[in-house]
C-alpha angles and dihedrals in degrees: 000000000000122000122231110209101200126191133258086254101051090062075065098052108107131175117253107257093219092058091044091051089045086064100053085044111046098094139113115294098016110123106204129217087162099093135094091205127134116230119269088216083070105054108104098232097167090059089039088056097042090037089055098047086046091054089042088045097052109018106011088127087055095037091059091044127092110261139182130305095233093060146241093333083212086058090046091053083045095048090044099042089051097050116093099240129062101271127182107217084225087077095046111093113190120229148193101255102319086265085085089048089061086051099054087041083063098046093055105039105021119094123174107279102012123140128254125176118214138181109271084250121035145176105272101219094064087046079051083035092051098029100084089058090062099231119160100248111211120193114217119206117270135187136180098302094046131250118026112230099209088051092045092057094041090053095040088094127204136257121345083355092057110124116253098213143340122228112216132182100197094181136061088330127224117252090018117036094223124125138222112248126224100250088053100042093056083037091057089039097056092042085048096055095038086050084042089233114156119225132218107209108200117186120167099153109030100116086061092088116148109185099029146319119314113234129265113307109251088252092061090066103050100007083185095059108046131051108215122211121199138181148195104199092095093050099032126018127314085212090072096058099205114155129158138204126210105207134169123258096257097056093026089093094046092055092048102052089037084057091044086062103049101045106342087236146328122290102290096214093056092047080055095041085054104040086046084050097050091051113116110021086299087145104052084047100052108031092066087067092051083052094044095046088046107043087052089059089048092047086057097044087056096057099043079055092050090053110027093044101050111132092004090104096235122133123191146181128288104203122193087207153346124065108293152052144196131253116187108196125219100282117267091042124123113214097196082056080057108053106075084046077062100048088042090058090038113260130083136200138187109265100227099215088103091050086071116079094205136355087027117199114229103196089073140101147169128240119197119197114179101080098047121069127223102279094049093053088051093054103047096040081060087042091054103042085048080058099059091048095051094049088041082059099055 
């Protein structure tokens, strides 16, 4: 029998809960409410088809080669042209999903033991993402309108302790829904730059608004303090994963060779696929559909709460925009305990307690609305509020 010798990190590798709960869950008659997908209604498979036989027609030759770490430099020019503030497509490195930008974003400014400061709560893929370099991730308090500044300064930490970097989702955040406002966000960007803490924007869903425009990302504000991830996984297709990251010219260089090591560069057809796709405004005209479809599931969902939950002493979330909310249990109430009551009436949920990076609160979950139609929502919002009941009574 042969003897494995792991490293140290891997003994800090975890599955992701959500995945794991995705598993007991994925079975005939559940109706879940666990996953982060996008919904398949939404992918655009009429410009995919035509985009792929336009990229084998004119550059298959090029779209099967190797090609450079930074990306597709017509996807770079796409992805900086659509952003909201003036971008030089220098500064845009192209990933694999933005799940492997938060990944690069560890290797190369994460030590044993460094700080980092995260949303209470945050998304738990960058915490699985972070976890392997061994920082101490610190979660900073957070209310309806994200980060809170005052927080964020008491938990930066001095000398050898500072915090390297703080990761922020200022829109439609993920596991909450909720969404940074602009006073905050100006607020967290000029504490950051007088602490000299450097700030990872991640928005993947931030062109998902429902009731208007979100503000001004946090990079668009001090371009040489954040690094900003994208991705087009939530507009376009999560298969492709095609991700990008905007990064400032001095630590541009370090990204990209973190990323040539790990995979030389992303697949060079689906960086064509989605450049050919985005030609001609494709985005601005199908994008509106994805909001419309989900902002009518999450209208729905807020209405089976208003109606299944009264008297049950649970509060949620109310989000403008994105894929989730935020349901807060009567105190003393352990998600994960209700759970199985859930699968056993047919629905399931994410428990929220590994969203937090420290102090979690157990008497949280997430809700996700996008992949389950209105009768479905109907029904498992009854399910689950059949559930609390049921473990309230034990």
């Amino acid at each position: 029998m042969t003897n494995w010798t792991l490293a140290a990190r891997a003994a800090k590798m975890n599955s992701s809960a959500i995945r794991e709960i995705l598993k007991l869950t994925d079975r005939p008659g559940i109706i879940s409410m666990a996953g982060g997908l996008p919904s398949p209604a939404g992918f655009p498979i009429t410009a995919f088809t035509a985009a792929c036989n336009a990229v084998m027609e004119r550059d298959g030759a090029a779209a099967l080669q190797y090609s450079t770490t930074e990306g597709f430099p017509a996807l770079r020019q796409a992805i900086a042209d659509f952003l909201p503030w003036d971008v030089n497509p220098d500064q845009v490195l192209i990933t694999t999903g933005s799940q492997q930008a938060l990944d690069l974003i560890a290797k190369i400014f994460m030590d044993k033991g460094s700080r980092i400061l995260v949303e209470k709560p945050t998304y738990l893929g960058a915490l699985q993402a972070f976890t392997p370099m061994e920082p101490v991730a610190v979660g900073v308090d957070s209310d309806d309108e994200g980060m809170l500044v005052e927080d964020f300064a008491a938990k930066v930490g001095t000398g050898a302790d500072k915090a390297r970097i703080a990761y922020v989702l200022p829109n439609f955040q993920n596991p909450t829904g909720r969404t940074m406002s602009e006073a905050r966000r100006q607020a967290l960007v000029e504490k950051a730059q007088e602490l000299d803490i450097p700030l990872i924007e991640d928005n993947p869903y931030g062109d998902l608004w429902y009731e208007g425009e979100p503000p001004l990302p946090l990079a668009a504000r001090n371009p040489e303090g954040v690094i900003y991830m994208g991705s087009f996984s939530k507009v376009l297709a999560p298969g492709l994963r095609v991700g990008f990251i905007v990064a400032p010219k001095s630590v541009y260089g370090k990204l990209t060779q973190a990323k040539q090591a790990a995979d030389l560069h992303s697949p060079s057809f689906n960086q064509r696929v989605v450049a050919e796709v985005m030609k001609d405004g494709f985005l601005q005209q199908h994008i509106p559909t994805i909001r419309a479809m989900y902002k009518a599931q999450r209208d729905v969902m807020l209405v089976a709460l208003e109606r299944e939950m009264e008297g049950l002493g649970v509060s949620w979330t109310r989000p403008v925009g994105g894929m989730f909310l935020w349901v807060r249990l009567p105190k003393g109430m352990n998600a994960q305990d209700l759970l199985p009551e859930a699968v056993e009436r047919g629905m399931a949920f994410v428990p929220g307690a590994p969203f937090f990076a420290d102090e979690a609160e157990h008497n949280t979950l997430r809700l996700s609305y996008v992949t389950v139609s209105p009768a479905q929502i109907n029904q498992g919002i009854a399910a689950l509020a059949a559930a609390i009941r049921a473990l309230q009574a034990k």
